[in-house]
DOZA-252044 format. One record per residue (C-alpha): residue in three letters; x, y, z. Coordinates in steps of 0.001 Angstrom, whole numbers, plus 500000, padded with zeros to 6 digits. Layout:
alaXYZ ...
This chain:
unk896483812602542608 unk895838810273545397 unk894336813112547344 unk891992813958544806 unk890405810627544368 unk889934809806547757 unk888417813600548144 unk886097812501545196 unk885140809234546684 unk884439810692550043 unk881870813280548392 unk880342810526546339 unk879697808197549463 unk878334811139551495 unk876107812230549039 unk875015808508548515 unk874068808121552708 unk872554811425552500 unk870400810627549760 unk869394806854551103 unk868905808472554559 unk866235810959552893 unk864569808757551080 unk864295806261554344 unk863072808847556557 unk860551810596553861 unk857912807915554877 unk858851808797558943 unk858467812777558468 unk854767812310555714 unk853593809846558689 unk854201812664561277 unk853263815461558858 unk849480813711558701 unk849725812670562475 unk849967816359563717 unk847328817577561304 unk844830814451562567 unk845656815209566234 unk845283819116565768 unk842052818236564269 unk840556815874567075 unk841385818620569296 unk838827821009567567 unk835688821997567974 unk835074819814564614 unk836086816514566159 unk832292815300566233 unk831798816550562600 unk834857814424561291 unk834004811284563324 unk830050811257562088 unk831801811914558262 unk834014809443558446 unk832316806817560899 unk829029807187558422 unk830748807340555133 unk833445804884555614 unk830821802100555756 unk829682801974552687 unk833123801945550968 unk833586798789552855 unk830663797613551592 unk831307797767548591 unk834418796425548491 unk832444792807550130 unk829974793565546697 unk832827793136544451 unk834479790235546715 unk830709788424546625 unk830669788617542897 unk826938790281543385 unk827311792797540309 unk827345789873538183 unk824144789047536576 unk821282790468534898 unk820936794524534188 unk818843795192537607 unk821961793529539277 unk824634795463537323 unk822450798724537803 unk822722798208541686 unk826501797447541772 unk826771800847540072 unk824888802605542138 unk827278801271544498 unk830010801846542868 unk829696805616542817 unk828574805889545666 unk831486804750547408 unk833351807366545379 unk830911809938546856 unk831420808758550404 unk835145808857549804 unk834645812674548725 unk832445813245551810 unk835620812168554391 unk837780814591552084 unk835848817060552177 unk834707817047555896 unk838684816877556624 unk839818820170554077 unk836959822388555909 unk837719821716559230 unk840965822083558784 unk840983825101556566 unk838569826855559519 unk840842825976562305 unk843819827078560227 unk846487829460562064 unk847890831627559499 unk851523832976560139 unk850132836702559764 unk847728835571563121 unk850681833954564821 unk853254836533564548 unk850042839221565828 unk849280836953569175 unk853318836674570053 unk854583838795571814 unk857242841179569854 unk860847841652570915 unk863609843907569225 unk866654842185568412 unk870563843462568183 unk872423842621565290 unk875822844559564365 unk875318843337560745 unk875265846008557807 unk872123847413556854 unk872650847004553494 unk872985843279553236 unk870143841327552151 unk869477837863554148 unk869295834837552030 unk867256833167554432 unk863186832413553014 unk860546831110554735 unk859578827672553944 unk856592827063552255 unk854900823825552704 unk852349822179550030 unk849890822162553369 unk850859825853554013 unk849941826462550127 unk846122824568550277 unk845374826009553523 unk846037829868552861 unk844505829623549451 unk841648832369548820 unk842343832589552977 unk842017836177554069 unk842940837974556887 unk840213836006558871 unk840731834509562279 unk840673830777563125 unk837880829331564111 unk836155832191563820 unk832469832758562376 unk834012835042559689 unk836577832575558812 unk833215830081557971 unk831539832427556101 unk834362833228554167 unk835208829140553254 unk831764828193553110 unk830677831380551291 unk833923832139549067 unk836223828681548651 unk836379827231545393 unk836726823540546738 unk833360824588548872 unk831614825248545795 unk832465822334544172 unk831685820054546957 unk828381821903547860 unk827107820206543956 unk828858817100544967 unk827113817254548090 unk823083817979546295 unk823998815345543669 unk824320812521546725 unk821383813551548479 unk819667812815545059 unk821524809567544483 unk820779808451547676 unk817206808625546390 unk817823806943543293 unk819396804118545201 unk815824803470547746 unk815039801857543115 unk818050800687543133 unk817806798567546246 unk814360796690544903 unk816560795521541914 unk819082794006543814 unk816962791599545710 unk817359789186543795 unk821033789512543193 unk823201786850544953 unk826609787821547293 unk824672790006549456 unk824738792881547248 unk821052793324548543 unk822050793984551956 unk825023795605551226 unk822844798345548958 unk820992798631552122 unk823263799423554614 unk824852801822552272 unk821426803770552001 unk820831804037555469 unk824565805386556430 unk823922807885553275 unk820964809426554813 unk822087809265558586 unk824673811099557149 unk822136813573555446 unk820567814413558627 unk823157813785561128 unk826053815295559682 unk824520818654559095 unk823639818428563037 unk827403817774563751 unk828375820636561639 unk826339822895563560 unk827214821568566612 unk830999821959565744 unk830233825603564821 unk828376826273568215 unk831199824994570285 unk833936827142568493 unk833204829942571529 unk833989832602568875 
C-alpha cells in the first residue's frame, strides 16, 4: 500500500515539474522561434524591402500613439476627423509591416519537398520487418502550415515562386486592396491635415509626418521591392 502511494506521488510531482518547466520555457522556445525567422529574413535578398516597410510605417504608429497622449483628437469635428484619419491609418501601417514580413518570408520559404531534392540521398540498413508500420510523423508546425499554404512545387526565391504568391496567394489579394485603399487615404489625409491646424497636442504635426512616411513609402517601397527581386540571382 505504501508502495503504491509513494509510486502515485512520484508521478504526480513529475508531471507537475514537467508541466511548470513547459510552461517556463514556452516564452524561451516562441522568442527563438521568431528570432530564427527575423535573422533568416535579414539574410535575404528582401532585407532592404522589410527595413523601408517597417522603418517607414512604424513611424506613424508612434505618432499616433503621442496624438492620443497630447489629447489632440479632442475638440471640434475637423479635429476628431483628423485623429481618425490617424487612427486608421496606423492600423494600415501596422498591416503594411505584416504584410511586407508574410511575402518575404513566404518567397524565401524552403519547402521540405526542395530540401530533401538538394541533399544528398543515402540508403539505410534496417533488419526491421517490412510489414511494420512506423509510428513516427513528421511534425507540423503552425509556421510550416502558413508558409506551404497554396505553395506549389516552386523554388525559393525564385521568380516563379513570386509570380505564384503575388499572382495566386489569397493573403496577396487581400492586401493588394488594402494596399490601393492607403494610397487613396493617404490622399484623403493631404484634407485632413488642413483641419487639424488648429487642433492643439501636436496632432497637426503629427498628421504630417504620418503623410509624408505614407507616401515615401508609396514610392520607395515599391523601389525596395524591386530591388529585393533583382538581387535574388534567380
Amino acid at each position: 500500500m505504501a508502495a503504491i502511494l509513494c509510486e502515485s506521488i512520484s508521478k504526480i510531482l513529475k508531471g507537475s515539474c514537467e508541466a511548470v518547466g513547459t510552461c517556463l520555457t514556452l516564452p524561451c522556445k516562441a522568442c527563438g522561434c521568431a528570432t530564427g525567422q527575423l535573422t533568416e529574413l535579414c539574410r535575404s535578398p528582401f532585407c532592404l524591402y522589410l527595413t523601408v516597410a517597417v522603418g517607414l510605417n512604424l513611424p506613424p504608429i508612434i505618432f499616433t500613439g503621442k496624438a492620443w497622449g497630447g489629447g489632440g483628437g479632442y475638440g471640434d469635428e475637423g479635429c476628431q476627423s483628423a485623429s481618425n484619419w490617424m487612427n486608421l491609418n496606423a492600423i494600415l501601417c501596422l498591416i503594411n509591416i505584416a504584410a511586407a514580413l508574410y511575402i518575404s518570408a513566404k518567397i524565401t520559404y524552403v519547402t521540405e519537398e526542395e530540401t530533401n531534392a538538394s541533399a544528398a540521398p543515402y540508403v539505410e540498413a534496417t533488419t526491421a520487418p517490412t510489414n511494420e508500420k512506423s509510428t513516427l510523423q513528421p511534425k507540423t508546425t503552425l509556421m510550416k502550415k502558413v508558409m506551404e499554404q497554396t505553395l506549389t512545387d516552386t523554388r525559393s526565391r525564385s521568380l516563379s515562386r513570386v509570380k505564384e504568391i503575388l499572382c495566386y496567394d489569397p493573403v496577396v489579394a487581400l492586401y493588394i486592396v488594402i494596399g490601393i485603399f492607403f494610397m487613396i487615404w493617404q490622399s484623403m489625409g493631404v484634407a485632413r491635415s488642413r483641419l487639424a491646424m488648429e487642433c492643439g497636442g501636436g496632432l497637426d504635426e503629427y498628421l504630417s509626418h504620418s503623410l509624408m512616411c505614407g507616401f515615401l513609402f508609396i514610392f520607395v517601397g515599391g523601389m525596395a521591392f524591386s530591388i529585393s527581386l533583382c538581387c535574388m540571382g534567380r
